[in-house]
Every structure is written in structure tokens, then in C-alpha cells.
N, C-alpha and C positions, 0 to 999 in steps of 0.2 A: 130193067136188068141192071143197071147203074145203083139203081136204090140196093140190092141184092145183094147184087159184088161188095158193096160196100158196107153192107150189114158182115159177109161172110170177113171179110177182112176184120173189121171188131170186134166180133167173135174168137179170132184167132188171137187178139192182141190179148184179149181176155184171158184167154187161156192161157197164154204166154206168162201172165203176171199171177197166176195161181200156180204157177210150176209144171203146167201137163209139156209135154215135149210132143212132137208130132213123128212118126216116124212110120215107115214104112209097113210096120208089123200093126198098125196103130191106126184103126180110121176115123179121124175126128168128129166127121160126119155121123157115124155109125155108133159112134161112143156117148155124142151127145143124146144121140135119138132111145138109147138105151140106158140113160140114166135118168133119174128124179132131177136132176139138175138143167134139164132143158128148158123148164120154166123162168130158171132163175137165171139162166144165162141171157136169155131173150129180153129177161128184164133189166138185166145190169145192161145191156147194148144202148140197150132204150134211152137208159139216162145219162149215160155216157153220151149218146147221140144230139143228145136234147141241150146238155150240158153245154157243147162242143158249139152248138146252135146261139144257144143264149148267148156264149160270148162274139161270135162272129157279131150278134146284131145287135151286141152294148154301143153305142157311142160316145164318146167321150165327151162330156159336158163342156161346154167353151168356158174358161173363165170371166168373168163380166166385173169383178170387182177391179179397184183403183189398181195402179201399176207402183206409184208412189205415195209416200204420206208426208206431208212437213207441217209441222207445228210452230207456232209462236209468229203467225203470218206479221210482215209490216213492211209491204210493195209503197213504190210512189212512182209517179209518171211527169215527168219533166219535159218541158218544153222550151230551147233555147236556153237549156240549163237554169230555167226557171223552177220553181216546184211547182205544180200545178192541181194535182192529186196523191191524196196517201189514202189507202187504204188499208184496215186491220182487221185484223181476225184472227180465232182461234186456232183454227186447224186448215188445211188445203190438200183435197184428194187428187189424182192426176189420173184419169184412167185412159185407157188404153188409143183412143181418138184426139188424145189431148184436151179433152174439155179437162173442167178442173172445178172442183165439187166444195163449195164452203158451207159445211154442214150445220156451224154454230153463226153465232151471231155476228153478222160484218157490218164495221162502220165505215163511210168514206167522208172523207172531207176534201170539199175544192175549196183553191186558193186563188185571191187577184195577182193583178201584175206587180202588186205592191209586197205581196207573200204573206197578206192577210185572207184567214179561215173566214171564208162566208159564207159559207153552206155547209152542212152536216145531213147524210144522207145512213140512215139504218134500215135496216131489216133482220129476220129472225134468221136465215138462210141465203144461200142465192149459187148461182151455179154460172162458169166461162164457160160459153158456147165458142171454140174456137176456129170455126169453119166461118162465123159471120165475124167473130171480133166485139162482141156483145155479153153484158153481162146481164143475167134476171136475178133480183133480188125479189124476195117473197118472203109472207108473212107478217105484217103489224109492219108492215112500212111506212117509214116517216122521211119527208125531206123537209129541214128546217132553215129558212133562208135570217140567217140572223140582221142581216142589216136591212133588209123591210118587214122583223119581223114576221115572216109569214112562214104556217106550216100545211104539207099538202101529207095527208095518209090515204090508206090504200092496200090492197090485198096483194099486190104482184107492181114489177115496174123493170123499165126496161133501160139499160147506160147503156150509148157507142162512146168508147174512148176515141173513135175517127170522126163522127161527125158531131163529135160533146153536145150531143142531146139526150133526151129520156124523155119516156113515153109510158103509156099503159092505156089499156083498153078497157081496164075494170074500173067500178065506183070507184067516187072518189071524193075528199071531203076538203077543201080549204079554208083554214081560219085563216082573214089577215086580223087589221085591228079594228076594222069596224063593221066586218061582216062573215058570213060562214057559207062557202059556197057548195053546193053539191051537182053532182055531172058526173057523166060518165065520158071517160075517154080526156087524157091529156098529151101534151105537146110542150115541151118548153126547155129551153137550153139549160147545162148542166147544172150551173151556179143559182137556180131557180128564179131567173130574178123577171122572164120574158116568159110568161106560158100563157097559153089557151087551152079553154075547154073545152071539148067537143060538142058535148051537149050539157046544156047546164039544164040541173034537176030540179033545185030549188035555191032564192039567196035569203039568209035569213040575217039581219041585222045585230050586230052584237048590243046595241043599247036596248032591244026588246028581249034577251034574253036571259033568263031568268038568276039575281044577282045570289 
């Protein structure tokens, strides 16, 4: 009966908006049933009804993109008023949780207590997860430990600015100067200079290697 009433009320509004006026001399009911236009009334209801529907159960899409944008990145992390870390990059997204999205290429470089660069850490990418306080860079990652030398790459890698380590779970390949190690899975504090491998793959010597 609900469904009814409420057709008959549409019907009336219908009419209202083509000019018919209702009046006493006038039976609406009896006017519609007597014209060719009963069909088409029944049909305009219809989509007006349908209409009326669809929007009630649109929802409005959440937004998911960045909240801010900043360009021309160059962060540093100080310790003691020391410098410790800089980090650069192109661009820095901020979205809505506060993580924060570096879309282009990011390099970091740590420094000793001296204020000399002895590690240089890149990736193609990498994104702040700021619930843990962890950064993942990904992509043709490289950490290069300039003063032994040694470079470790890799598909994905993991920095705590709290507890200045990095990690990763995926392969993994180490030149130093006189060998090429492979393994999966590292460990090693930030300035690369103390790591373990998890599992080592293979070690293959750099004087057997093809000059």
C-alpha cells in the first residue's frame, strides 16, 4: 500500500509540472484512465522513481590521493646537532595517514661523527610508512659503502631512522674487493659497514671473474 500511495503522489507531481490543476469538477483518477496518456504517465513515474533510487544509493567515492605535494625535497636528520643524514629527492606526496610517497628517484647519504659522507644509499622510488617510522626504498637499490669499498643491490630495502638499521628480505648481491656475494635476506647498520647475510647463495671471487 506504501509502494501505491507513493506511486499516486508522483503521479500528481507529474501532473502538477505539465500544468493540469486538480479540482473538484476534475477527477484525476478518472481523467488519467480516460486518456492515451496513461501509459506514458505510468512511464515517466517509473523513471523518475528509478532516478530518485539511483541517487539515494550513489556513494560518494572516498578520496585516496596525496593531501599535499612538495617539490625540490632536501630533509636532513641531526643528532646532537651533528648531521647525520640528508636525504633528496624530487618530489614528496603526503597523503591522508601521513605516510609520505617519493615517487622519483631518492638518494640518502650518512655521515660519521667526523661530518664525513660514507655511505650513499639510492633507489628508483621508496615511500614513509609513518605508523612504524620506516622508510622502504624499491627499485635498483644500491647501498655504497665508500670507505670499504663495498656495494650491496637489491629489489626493495628497509631504513629505521630509530634503530639506524636496514634490512631486506629479497636477493641480494654484494661486491666488495675481492669477492661477489649472493644471499638472500640482510641485516646491517645504516652506514653499511657491519651486515650479515641471511642466507648466503653463492661467493664468487673477483680474481676468477671474467677480466
Amino acid at each position: 500500500m506504501d509502494s501505491l500511495e507513493n506511486l499516486r503522489i508522483k503521479l500528481h507531481r507529474v501532473v502538477s509540472v505539465y500544468g493540469i490543476v486538480h479540482t473538484n469538477h476534475f477527477c484525476f483518477d478518472g481523467w488519467l484512465k480516460k486518456t492515451g496518456f496513461y501509459c506514458l504517465f505510468l512511464i515517466s513515474c517509473g523513471l523518475l522513481i528509478s532516478c530518485e533510487e539511483d541517487k539515494n544509493n550513489v556513494k560518494k567515492e572516498e578520496y585516496k590521493g596525496p593531501i599535499s605535494e612538495v617539490y625540490g625535497i632536501n630533509m636532513t636528520y641531526s643528532d646532537s646537532a651533528r648531521l647525520v643524514v640528508r636525504m633528496s629527492t624530487e618530489a614528496q606526496l603526503t597523503m591522508a595517514n601521513e605516510d609520505k610517497i617519493y615517487p622519483k628517484e631518492v638518494r640518502v647519504f650518512f655521515f660519521d661523527r667526523m661530518g664525513n659522507n660514507t655511505t650513499k644509499l639510492r633507489g628508483d622510488s621508496a615511500r614513509f610508512i609513518r605508523a612504524k617510522n620506516l622508510y622502504r626504498v624499491i627499485g635498483r637499490v644500491q647501498i655504497n659503502n665508500q670507505v670499504k669499498n663495498e656495494i650491496l643491490e637489491t629489489d626493495e630495502l628497509f631504513w629505521s631512522p630509530d634503530t639506524k638499521k636496514i634490512y631486506t628480505d629479497k636477493p641480494v648481491d654484494i661486491k666488495t674487493p675481492d669477492q661477489v656475494l649472493h644471499g638472500v635476506g640482510m641485516d646491517s647498520n645504516q652506514d653499511f659497514t657491519d651486515y650479515t647475510i641471511r642466507r648466503v647463495t653463492g661467493v664468487v671471487s673477483v680474481k676468477s671473474l671474467p677480466q
